[in-house]
MIMIDO-193753 format. One record per residue (C-alpha): x, y negated, z. Coordinates in steps of 0.001 Angstrom, whole numbers, plus 500000, padded with zeros to 6 digits. Layout:
// residues N
XYZ ...
This chain:
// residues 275
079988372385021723 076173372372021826 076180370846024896 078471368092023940 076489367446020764 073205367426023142 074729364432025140 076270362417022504 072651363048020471 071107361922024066 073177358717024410 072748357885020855 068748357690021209 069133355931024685 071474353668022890 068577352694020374 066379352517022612 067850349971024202 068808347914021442 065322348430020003 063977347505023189 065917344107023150 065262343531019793 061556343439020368 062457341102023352 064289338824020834 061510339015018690 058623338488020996 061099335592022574 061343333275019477 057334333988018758 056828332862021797 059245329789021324 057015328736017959 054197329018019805 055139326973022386 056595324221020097 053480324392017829 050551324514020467 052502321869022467 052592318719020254 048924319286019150 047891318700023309 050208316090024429 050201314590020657 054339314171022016 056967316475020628 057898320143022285 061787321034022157 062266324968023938 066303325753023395 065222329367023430 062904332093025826 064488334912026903 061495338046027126 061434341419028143 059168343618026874 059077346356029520 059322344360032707 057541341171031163 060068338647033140 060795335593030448 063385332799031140 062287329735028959 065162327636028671 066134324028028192 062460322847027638 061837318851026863 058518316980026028 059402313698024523 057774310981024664 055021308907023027 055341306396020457 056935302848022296 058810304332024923 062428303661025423 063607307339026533 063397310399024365 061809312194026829 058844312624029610 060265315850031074 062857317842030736 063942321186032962 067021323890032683 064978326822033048 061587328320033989 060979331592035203 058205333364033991 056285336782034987 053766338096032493 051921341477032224 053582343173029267 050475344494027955 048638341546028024 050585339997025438 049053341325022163 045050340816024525 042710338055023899 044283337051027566 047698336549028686 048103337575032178 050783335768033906 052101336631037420 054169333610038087 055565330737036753 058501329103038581 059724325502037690 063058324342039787 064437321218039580 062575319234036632 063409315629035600 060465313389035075 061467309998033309 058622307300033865 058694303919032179 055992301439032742 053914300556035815 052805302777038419 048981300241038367 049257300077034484 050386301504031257 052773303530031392 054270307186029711 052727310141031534 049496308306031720 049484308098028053 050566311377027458 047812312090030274 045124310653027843 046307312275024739 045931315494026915 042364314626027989 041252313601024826 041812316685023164 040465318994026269 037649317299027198 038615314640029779 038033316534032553 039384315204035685 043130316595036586 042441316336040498 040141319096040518 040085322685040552 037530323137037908 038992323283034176 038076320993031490 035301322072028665 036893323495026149 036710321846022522 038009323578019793 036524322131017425 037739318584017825 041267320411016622 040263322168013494 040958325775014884 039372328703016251 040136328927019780 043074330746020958 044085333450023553 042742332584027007 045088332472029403 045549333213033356 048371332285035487 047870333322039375 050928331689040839 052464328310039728 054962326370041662 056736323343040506 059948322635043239 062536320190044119 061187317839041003 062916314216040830 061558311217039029 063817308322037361 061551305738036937 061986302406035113 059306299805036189 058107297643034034 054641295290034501 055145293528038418 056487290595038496 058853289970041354 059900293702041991 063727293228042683 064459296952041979 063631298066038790 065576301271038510 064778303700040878 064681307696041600 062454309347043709 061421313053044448 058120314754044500 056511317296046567 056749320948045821 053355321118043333 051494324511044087 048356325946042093 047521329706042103 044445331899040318 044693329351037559 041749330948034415 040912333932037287 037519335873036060 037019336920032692 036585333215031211 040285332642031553 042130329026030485 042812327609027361 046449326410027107 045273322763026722 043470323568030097 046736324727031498 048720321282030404 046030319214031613 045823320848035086 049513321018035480 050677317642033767 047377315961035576 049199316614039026 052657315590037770 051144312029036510 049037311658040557 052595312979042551 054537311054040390 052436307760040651 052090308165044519 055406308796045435 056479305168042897 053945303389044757 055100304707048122 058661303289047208 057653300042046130 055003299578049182 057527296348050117 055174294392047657 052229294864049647 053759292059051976 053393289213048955 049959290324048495 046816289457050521 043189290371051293 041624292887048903 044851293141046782 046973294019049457 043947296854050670 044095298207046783 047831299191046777 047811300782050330 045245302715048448 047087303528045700 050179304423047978 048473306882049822 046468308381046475 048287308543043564 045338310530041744 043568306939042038 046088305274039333 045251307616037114 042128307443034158 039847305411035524 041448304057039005 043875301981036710 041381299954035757 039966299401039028 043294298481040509 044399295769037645 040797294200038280 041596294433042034 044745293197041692 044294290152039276 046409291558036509 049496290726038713 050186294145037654 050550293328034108 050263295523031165 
C-alpha cells in the first residue's frame, strides 16, 4: 500500500511538473509575443502581427508562428512579409540576462510582397528607411552594426541581443512593378537566394533588436531588388550608353538600389524609372 501511494504521490508531482513546466512555456510564449508586436512597429514604424510563439523553458526551442509585417502607409497589400513558422533556439537562461543568447534562427519559405520599382520608391525600401532612421542609418551591406540611438525613441535601451546562426531559405517574392514605362509584365514572382548570417552581436557588446531588423531586413530589400532587376534585364535592350551600363549594374548588385544607389540610378537613368 505504501508503495502504491509512493508512485501515485510520484506521478502526481511529475504530473505538475509538467504542467507547471508548460505553463511557464505559455507564459514566457505570449511575453515574448508582446514583445515582439510592441518592439516591432516602433523599428519598421509598419505594424507586427505574431499568431502565437510556442517556448520551452527547459530546452529553449520556440516556434513563432504565422508572423506578418504590414506595410507602410500607400501601399496596396496589407503586408511586406509574411512566413508560417520560424524556428528558434535560445539559451534558456539567457532569457531573464541583459543578453539573449540565441543559437539559431531558421526562416523556411517566407513571402515577400514588393510593390513599386526595383530603381525607385518602393515598400521594403521605405520600410528600409524607417528602419535606418531609427538605428542610425548604418549601411545594411555590411557586417558592422549600426550605432545605437536610444534616445531618438524615448526609452532606455533594451536587452542586447546575440544570434550566432541565421538562415533565411527557399524565400519567394511577388512583386508588382510599378514606375517603368514600357515593362510588358507587371506581375511577376521570383525567388531569392538562401540568406545566411552567423555570430550576429558576438562579444560582450551584443545587438540591439533594431540592429537585428536592420541587418536582416537590409539583405532582404538588396536580394530582393537584385533578383527583380535580374528578371526584368530585357529592358536593358531599349536603353543605351550610360543608362543601359547603370541597370547591368543594378542587375548584378542589388545592394546598389538601395539608400543612396537609388538616387544615383534615377539620375543615371533620366527618371525613365519614374517615381
Amino acid at each position: 500500500m505504501i508503495k502504491k501511494i509512493l508512485l501515485w504521490g510520484g506521478l502526481a508531482l511529475l504530473l505538475l511538473l509538467v504542467a507547471g513546466v508548460l505553463a511557464v512555456g505559455m507564459s514566457l510564449g505570449k511575453i515574448v509575443k508582446t514583445g515582439i508586436e510592441t518592439v516591432g512597429p516602433k523599428i519598421t514604424q509598419t505594424s507586427f502581427r505574431v499568431d502565437s510563439v510556442n517556448l520551452s523553458p527547459l530546452s529553449g526551442a520556440a516556434g513563432i508562428n504565422g508572423f506578418v509585417l504590414g506595410n507602410p502607409d500607400g501601399y496596396k497589400s496589407a503586408q511586406a512579409i509574411s512566413l508560417g513558422k520560424a524556428a528558434v533556439s535560445i539559451v534558456p537562461g539567457s532569457i531573464l540576462s541583459d543578453k539573449i543568447i540565441i543559437h539559431s534562427v531558421e526562416v523556411r519559405d517566407a513571402e515577400i510582397t514588393f510593390e513599386g520599382s526595383p530603381f525607385g520608391a518602393n515598400n521594403l525600401k521605405q520600410i528600409m528607411d524607417n528602419v535606418n532612421a531609427l538605428a542610425g542609418g548604418g549601411a545594411a551591406g555590411t557586417n558592422a552594426p549600426a550605432a545605437s540611438t536610444p534616445a531618438a525613441s524615448g526609452n532606455k535601451p533594451g536587452k542586447k541581443l546575440e544570434v550566432d546562426d541565421f538562415l533565411i531559405s527557399g524565400a519567394k517574392v511577388h512583386a508588382s512593378i510599378t514606375g517603368i514605362p514600357g515593362i510588358a509584365v507587371k506581375e511577376i514572382t521570383v525567388p531569392i537566394p538562401d540568406i545566411h548570417f552567423s555570430d550576429l552581436g558576438k562579444g560582450n557588446d551584443g545587438i540591439t533588436a533594431g540592429e537585428l531588423v536592420q541587418k536582416i531586413l537590409g539583405q532582404v530589400t538588396a536580394d530582393t531588388v537584385k533578383a527583380l532587376a535580374n528578371s526584368v534585364s530585357d529592358l536593358s535592350k531599349n536603353l543605351t550608353g550610360a543608362a543601359k551600363d547603370i541597370l547591368s549594374g543594378a542587375a548584378a548588385n542589388g545592394t546598389n538600389a538601395v539608400g543612396a544607389g537609388v538616387d544615383t540610378l534615377k539620375k543615371g537613368l533620366g527618371g525613365l524609372f519614374g517615381k
